[in-house]
C-alpha positions as CSV (number, residue, x, y, z in Angstrom):
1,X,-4.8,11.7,-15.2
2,X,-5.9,9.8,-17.7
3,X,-5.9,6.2,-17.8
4,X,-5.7,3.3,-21.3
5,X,-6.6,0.0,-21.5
6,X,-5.8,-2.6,-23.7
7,X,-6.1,-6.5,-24.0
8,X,-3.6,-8.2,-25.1
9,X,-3.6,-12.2,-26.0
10,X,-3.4,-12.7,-22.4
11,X,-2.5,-9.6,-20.4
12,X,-4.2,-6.2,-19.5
13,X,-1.9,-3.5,-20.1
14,X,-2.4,-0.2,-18.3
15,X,-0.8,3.2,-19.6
16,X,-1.0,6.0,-17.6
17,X,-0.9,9.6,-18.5
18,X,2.9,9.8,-16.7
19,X,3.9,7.3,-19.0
20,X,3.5,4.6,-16.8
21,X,2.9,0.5,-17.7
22,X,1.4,-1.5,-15.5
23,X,0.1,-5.2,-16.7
24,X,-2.2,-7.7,-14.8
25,X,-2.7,-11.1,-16.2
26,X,-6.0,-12.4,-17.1
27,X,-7.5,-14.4,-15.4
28,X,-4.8,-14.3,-12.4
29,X,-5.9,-14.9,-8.9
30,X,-6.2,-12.4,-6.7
31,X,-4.5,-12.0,-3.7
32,X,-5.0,-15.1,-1.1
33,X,-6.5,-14.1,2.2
34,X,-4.5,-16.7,4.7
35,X,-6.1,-15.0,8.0
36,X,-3.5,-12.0,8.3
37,X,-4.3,-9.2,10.3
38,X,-3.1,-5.6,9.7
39,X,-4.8,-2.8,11.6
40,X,-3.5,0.7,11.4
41,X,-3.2,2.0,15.2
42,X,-1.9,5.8,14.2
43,X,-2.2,7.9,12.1
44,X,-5.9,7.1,12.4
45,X,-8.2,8.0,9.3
46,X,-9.1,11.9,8.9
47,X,-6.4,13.1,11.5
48,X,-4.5,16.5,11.3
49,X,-1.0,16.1,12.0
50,X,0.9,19.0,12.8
51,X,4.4,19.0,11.6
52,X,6.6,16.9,8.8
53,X,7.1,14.0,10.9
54,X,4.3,11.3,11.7
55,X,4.8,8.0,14.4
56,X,3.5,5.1,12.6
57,X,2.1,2.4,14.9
58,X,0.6,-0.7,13.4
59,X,-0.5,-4.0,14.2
60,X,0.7,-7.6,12.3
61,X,-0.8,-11.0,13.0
62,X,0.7,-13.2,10.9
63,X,-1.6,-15.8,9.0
64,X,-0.3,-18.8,7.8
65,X,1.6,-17.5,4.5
66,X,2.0,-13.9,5.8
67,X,6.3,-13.0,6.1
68,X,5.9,-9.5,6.2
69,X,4.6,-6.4,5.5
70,X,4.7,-4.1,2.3
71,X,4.5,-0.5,3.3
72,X,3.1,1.9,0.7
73,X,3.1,6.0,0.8
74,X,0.7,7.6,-1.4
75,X,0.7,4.8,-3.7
76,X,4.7,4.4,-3.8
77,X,6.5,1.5,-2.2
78,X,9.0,2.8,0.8
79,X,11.7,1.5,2.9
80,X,12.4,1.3,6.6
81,X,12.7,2.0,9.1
82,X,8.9,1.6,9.8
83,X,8.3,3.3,13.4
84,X,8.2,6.9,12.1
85,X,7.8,8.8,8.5
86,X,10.0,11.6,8.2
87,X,9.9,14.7,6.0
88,X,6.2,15.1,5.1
89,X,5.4,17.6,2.9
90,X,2.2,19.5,4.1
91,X,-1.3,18.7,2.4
92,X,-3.2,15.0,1.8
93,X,-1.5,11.5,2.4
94,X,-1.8,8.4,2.6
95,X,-0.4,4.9,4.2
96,X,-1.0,1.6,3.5
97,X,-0.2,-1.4,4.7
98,X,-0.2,-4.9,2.5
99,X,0.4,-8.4,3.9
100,X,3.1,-10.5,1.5
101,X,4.8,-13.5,1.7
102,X,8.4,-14.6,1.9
103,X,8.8,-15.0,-2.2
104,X,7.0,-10.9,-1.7
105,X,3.4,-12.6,-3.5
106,X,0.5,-9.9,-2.2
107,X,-1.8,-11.0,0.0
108,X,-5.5,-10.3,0.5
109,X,-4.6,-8.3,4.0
110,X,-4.4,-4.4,4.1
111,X,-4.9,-1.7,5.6
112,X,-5.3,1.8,4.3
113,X,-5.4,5.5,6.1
114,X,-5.7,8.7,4.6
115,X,-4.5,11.9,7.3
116,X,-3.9,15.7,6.4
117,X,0.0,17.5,7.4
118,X,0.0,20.7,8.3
């Protein structure tokens, strides 16, 4: 995949090989880290799962902004319900987890595992 940058008067603008267009402001502050806690119980990191279907099981300590939790599968944003991912096809994957707030503004907590279906 190939990846383009280009500045613009006050953005970064990202074009992907698929077409995509992602921008980042300059300058813009990253995420705030408000003392959230997300630890990724199962899958843990490197494990084999046999069959389409893994358990999630994570953990959420809420810091002082933190509302809820953004769940991401292999880099696309999914929906509930959160217990279990159904439907795997077999080969690399990979969760993650990122803190956000009511208004959905990112924060600095995350948590990121990579596991194998067979």
């Amino acid at each position: 995949m190939t990846l383009r940058a280009y500045l613009t008067r006050s953005y970064i603008v990202l074009i992907l090989a698929s077409g995509l267009v992602m921008t980042h402001g300059v300058g813009a502050a990253p995420p705030e880290d408000d003392g959230t806690i997300i630890r990724i119980i199962f899958p843990a990191e490197g494990v084999v799962i046999a069959g389409n279907d893994v358990d999630l099981e994570y953990k959420f300590l809420k810091g002082e902004l933190a509302d809820h939790v953004i769940f991401y599968l292999d880099g696309q944003p999914i929906t509930g319900p959160f217990q279990a991912i159904m439907g795997l096809s077999s080969g690399s994957h990979q969760i993650k987890l990122v803190a956000a707030t009511a208004d959905h503004r990112l924060l600095k907590a995350t948590a990121t595992v990579r596991f194998q279906v067979k």
